[in-house]
C-alpha positions in Angstrom: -5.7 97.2 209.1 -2.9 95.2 210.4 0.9 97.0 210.5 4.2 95.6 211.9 6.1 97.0 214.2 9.7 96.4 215.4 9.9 95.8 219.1 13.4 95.8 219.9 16.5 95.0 217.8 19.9 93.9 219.4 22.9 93.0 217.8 26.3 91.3 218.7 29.4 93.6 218.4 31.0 93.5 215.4 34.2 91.8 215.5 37.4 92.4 212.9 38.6 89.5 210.9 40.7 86.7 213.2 39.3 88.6 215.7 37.9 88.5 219.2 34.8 86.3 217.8 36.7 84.2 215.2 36.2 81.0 217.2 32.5 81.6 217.7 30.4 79.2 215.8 28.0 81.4 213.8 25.1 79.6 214.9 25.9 79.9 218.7 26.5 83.6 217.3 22.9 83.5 216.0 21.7 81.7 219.4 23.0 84.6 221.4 20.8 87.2 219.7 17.8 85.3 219.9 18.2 84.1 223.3 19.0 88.0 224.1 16.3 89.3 222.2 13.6 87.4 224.0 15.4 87.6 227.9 15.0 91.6 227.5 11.4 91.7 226.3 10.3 88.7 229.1 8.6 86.2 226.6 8.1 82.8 226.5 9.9 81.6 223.2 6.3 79.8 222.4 5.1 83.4 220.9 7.4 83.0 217.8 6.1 81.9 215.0 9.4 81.5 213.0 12.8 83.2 212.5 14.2 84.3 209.0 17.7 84.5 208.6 19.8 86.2 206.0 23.4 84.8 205.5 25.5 85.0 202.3 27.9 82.4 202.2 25.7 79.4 202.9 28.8 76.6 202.9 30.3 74.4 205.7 29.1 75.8 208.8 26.6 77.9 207.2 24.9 75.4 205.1 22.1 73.6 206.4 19.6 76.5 207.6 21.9 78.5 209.7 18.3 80.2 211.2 16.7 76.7 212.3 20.0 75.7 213.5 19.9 78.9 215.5 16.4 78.7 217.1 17.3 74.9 218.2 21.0 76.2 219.6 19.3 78.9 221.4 17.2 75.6 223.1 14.0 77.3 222.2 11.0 74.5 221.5 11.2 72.7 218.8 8.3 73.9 217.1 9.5 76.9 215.9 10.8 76.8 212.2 13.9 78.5 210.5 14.4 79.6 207.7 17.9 81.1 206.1 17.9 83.5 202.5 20.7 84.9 200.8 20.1 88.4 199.0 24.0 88.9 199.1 24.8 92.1 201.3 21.1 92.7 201.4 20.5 89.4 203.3 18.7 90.6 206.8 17.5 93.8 205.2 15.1 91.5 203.2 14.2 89.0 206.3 13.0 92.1 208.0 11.1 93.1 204.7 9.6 89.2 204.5 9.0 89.1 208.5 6.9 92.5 208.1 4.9 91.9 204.4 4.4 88.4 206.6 2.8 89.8 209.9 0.9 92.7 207.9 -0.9 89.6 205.8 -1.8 87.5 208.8 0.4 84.9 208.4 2.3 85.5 211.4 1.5 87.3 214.7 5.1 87.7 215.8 8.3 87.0 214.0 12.1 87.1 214.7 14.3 88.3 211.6 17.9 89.0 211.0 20.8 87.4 210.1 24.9 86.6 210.6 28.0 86.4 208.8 31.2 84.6 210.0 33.7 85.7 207.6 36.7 84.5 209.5 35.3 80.7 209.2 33.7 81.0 206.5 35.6 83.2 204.0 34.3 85.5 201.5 33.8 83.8 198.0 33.7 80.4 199.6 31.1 79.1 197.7 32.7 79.7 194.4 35.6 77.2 195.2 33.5 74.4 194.7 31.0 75.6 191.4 31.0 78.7 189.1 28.2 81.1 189.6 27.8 82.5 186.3 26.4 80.2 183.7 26.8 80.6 180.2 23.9 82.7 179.3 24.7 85.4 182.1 28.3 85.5 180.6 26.8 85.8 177.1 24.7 88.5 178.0 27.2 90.9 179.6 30.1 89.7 177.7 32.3 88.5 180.7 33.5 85.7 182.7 32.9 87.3 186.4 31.7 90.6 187.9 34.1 92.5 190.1 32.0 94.7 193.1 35.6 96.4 193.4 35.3 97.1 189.6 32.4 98.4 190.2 33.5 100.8 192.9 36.3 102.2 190.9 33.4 102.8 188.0 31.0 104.8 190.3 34.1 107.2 191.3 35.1 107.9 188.0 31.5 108.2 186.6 31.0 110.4 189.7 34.3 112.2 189.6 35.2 111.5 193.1 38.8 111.6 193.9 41.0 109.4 195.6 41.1 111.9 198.7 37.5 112.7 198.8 36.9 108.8 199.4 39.9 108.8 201.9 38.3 111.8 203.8 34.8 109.8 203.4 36.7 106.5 205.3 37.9 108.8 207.8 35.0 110.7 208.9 33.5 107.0 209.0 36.1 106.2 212.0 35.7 109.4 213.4 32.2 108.9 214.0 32.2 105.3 214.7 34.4 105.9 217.7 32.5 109.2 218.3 29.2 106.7 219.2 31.4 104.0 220.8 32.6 106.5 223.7 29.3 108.2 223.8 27.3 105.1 224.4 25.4 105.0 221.8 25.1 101.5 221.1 25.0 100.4 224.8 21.4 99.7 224.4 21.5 97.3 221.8 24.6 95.4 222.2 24.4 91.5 223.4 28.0 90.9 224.6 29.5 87.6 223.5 32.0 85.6 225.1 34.2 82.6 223.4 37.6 81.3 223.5 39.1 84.1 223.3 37.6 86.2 225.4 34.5 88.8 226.0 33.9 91.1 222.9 31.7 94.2 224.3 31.9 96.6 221.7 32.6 97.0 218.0 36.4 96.3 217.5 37.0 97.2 213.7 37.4 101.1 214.6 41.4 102.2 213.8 41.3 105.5 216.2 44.7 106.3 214.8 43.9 106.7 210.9 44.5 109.7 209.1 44.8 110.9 205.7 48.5 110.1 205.2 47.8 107.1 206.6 44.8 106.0 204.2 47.2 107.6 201.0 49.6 105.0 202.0 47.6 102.0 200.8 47.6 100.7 197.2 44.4 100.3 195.1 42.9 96.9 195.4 41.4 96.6 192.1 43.2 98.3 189.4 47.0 100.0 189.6 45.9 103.8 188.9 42.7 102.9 191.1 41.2 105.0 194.0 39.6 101.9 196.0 41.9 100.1 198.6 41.1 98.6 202.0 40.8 102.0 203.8 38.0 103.4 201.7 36.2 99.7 201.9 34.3 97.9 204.4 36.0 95.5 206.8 36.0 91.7 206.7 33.7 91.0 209.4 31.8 88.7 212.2 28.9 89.9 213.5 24.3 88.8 213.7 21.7 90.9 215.1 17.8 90.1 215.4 14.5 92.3 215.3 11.2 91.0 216.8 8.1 92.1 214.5 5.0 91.6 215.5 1.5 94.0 215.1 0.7 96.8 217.4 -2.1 95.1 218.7 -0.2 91.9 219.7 2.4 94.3 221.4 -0.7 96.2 223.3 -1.8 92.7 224.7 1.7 91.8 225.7 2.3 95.0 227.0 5.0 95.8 225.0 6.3 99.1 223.4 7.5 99.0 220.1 10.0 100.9 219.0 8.9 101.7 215.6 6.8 101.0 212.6 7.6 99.4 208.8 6.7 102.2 207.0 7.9 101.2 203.2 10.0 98.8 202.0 11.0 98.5 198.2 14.1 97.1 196.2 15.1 97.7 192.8 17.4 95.9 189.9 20.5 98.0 188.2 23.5 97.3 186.1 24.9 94.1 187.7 28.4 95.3 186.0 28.9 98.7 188.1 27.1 96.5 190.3 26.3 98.8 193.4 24.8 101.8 191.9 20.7 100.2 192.8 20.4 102.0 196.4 20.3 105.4 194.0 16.7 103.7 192.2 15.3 101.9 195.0 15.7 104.8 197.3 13.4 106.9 194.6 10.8 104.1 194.5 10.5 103.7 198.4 10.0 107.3 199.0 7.4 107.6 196.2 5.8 104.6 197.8 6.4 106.2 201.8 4.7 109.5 200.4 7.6 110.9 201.5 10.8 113.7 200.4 13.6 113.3 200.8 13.6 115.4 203.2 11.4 114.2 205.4 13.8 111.7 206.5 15.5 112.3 209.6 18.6 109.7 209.4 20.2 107.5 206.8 21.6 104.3 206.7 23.4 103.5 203.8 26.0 100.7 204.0 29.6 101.6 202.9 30.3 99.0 201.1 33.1 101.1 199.6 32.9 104.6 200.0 32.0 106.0 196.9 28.8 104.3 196.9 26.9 106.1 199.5 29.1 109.3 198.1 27.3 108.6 194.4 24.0 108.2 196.7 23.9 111.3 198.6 25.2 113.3 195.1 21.9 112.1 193.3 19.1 111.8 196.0 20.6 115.2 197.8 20.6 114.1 200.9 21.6 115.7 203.8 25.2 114.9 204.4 24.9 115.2 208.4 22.1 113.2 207.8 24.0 110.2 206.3 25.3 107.3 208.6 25.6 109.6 211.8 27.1 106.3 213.2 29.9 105.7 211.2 29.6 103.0 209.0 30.9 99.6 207.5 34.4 101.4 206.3 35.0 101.5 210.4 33.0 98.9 212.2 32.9 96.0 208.9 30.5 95.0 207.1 29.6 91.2 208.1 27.7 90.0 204.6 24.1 88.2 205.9 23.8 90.5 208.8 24.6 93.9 207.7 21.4 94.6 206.7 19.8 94.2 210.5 23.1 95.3 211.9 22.1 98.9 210.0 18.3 98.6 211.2 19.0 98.0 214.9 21.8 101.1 215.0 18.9 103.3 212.8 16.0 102.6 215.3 18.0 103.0 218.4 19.4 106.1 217.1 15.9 107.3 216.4 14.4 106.5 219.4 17.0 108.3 221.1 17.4 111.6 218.9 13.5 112.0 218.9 14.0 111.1 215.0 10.5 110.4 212.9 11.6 109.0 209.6 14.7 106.8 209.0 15.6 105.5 205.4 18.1 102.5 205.0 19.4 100.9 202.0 22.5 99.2 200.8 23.9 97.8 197.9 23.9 94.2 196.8 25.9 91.7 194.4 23.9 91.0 191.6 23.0 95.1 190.9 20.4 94.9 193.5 19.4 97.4 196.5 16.7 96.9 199.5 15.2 100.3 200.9 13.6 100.6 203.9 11.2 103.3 205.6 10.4 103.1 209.3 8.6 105.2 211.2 9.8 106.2 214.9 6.8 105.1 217.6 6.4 107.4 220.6 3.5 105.9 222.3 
């Protein structure tokens, strides 16, 4: 039978809002992956048989198939397609799922997927300036006008009773760690720097070393007055891409390449679009049925902090191991950079595997819409 298997994964460094990569276009972004991805492994562009991209905010310059416009700003032949898809935060999560269902069926032999997400051009909720988004029927059904993932936060933490200072102390330990890997190198492996205008951005520049608690108590809610959801507890505005190359352990034999791991499971699930971000809970349940897998059997987690009571709601119902959950840090302290999250998260969860000897890794993350990809992959030592 035919598997897929991730060869190597590399990423840009995630840079903060107006930051260090604001006046990188996001498809010389996306060219600087790709080109990266294929300089480290020593192959001849030729071998690709397409790249699928995940970006959100598909407007000005990320309309047009930001992923074709990537493979042909990255000067690889014109052959090779591009295709971009938008499963809001999900976005690259799901090219990863597509490139690997794809190679497992034969349709490809080798694949790029991931994604990008320039949110200081192309700012959040863009799209809606020029159309509304909800039609009639959708407002008919749920009896509303819009739907509010900041709402939706605030809902989990009361339906889960967390307090205000348990999703401060959440956001902190985020930064703690984050820093904690940025000193200790362990995303040296897998960073592409990237240089523009304003100068070379090496490493993940969202972290705020200085937080603290009194610090985070500070900030007013974002969403409602006598909320417990502000920017400190929430994912950054971001910039950032990152690319996987999939291909089948055979093809990898005959290139003489080592994989780094295997697509195990994939599943993702439909919830309340109102609470909105509560679907990682479900569609973690249905991959691990699917994985023949426990809980805990799974070495690391990856769940995006989209706003921290969300992987806090998912680690109280799966009963996870906290010190198993985002070892890394997490979107609250490096941002969360829409379309390419989702292969942000799996190149930081392989690389981490790889080098803690880890043999299951589980990722999932919430998405607009009440939606949630999970991911299984399986650590290759051969």
């Amino acid at each position: 039978m035919r598997d897929a298997v991730i060869v190597d994964a590399v990423r840009a460094p995630i840079g903060r809002r107006k930051g260090t990569l604001r006046q990188v276009h996001p498809v010389d972004l996306s060219a600087s992956v790709l080109t990266a991805l294929l300089e480290r492994n020593g192959l001849d562009p030729d071998l690709i048989e397409d790249v699928i991209w995940g970006c959100v905010t598909q407007i000005a310059e990320q309309s047009t198939n930001v992923g074709r416009l990537a493979v042909l700003a990255a000067g690889w032949p014109e052959a090779i397609p591009g295709v971009t898809l938008d499963r809001a935060c999900g976005s690259s999560q799901q090219a990863v799922h597509f490139a690997a269902a794809s190679v497992v069926a034969g349709h490809y032999d080798m694949v790029v997927a991931g994604g990008v997400e320039s949110m200081s051009r192309v700012p959040l909720g863009s799209a809606r300036a020029v159309g509304e988004p909800f039609g009639p029927l959708v407002k008919e059904r749920y009896q509303r006008d819009s739907f509010s993932q900041g709402l939706g936060a605030e809902e989990i933490a009361r339906r889960w009773g967390f307090t205000r200072t348990q999703l401060d102390e959440f956001a902190l330990e985020s930064h703690r760690k984050s820093a904690a890997a940025i000193d200790g190198g362990a995303f040296d492996g897998q960073l592409v720097p990237v240089t523009g205008p304003d100068g070379e951005l090496k490493a993940d520049e969202g972290v705020r070393r200085d937080s603290s608690l009194e610090k985070l108590a500070a900030l007013k809610p974002a969403f409602r007055d006598d909320g417990v959801i502000h920017a400190g507890n929430s994912s950054q505005i971001s910039d950032g891409c990152a690319a996987l190359l999939i291909t089948t352990s055979e093809r990898a034999a005959e290139l003489g390449l080592r994989p780094l791991a295997r697509f195990h499971s994939g599943a993702v699930m439909g919830d309340d679009p109102v609470t909105m971000l509560t679907a990682p809970i479900p569609a973690t349940a249905k991959v691990l049925k699917r994985a023949g897998l426990t809980i805990d059997d799974i070495g690391v987690f990856e769940v995006n902090e989209a706003f921290a009571s969300v992987p806090l709601a998912w680690e109280a119902e799966t009963g996870a191991d906290h010190a198993r959950l985002n070892p890394l840090g997490g979107a609250i302290a490096v941002g969360h950079p829409l379309g390419a999250s989702g292969a942000i998260l799996m190149t930081r969860m392989v690389h981490h595997m790889r080098a803690n000897g880890i043999r299951y890794g589980l990722q999932t993350m919430c998405e607009a819409g009440g939606m949630a990809n999970a991911t299984v992959i399986e650590l290759l030592t051969g």
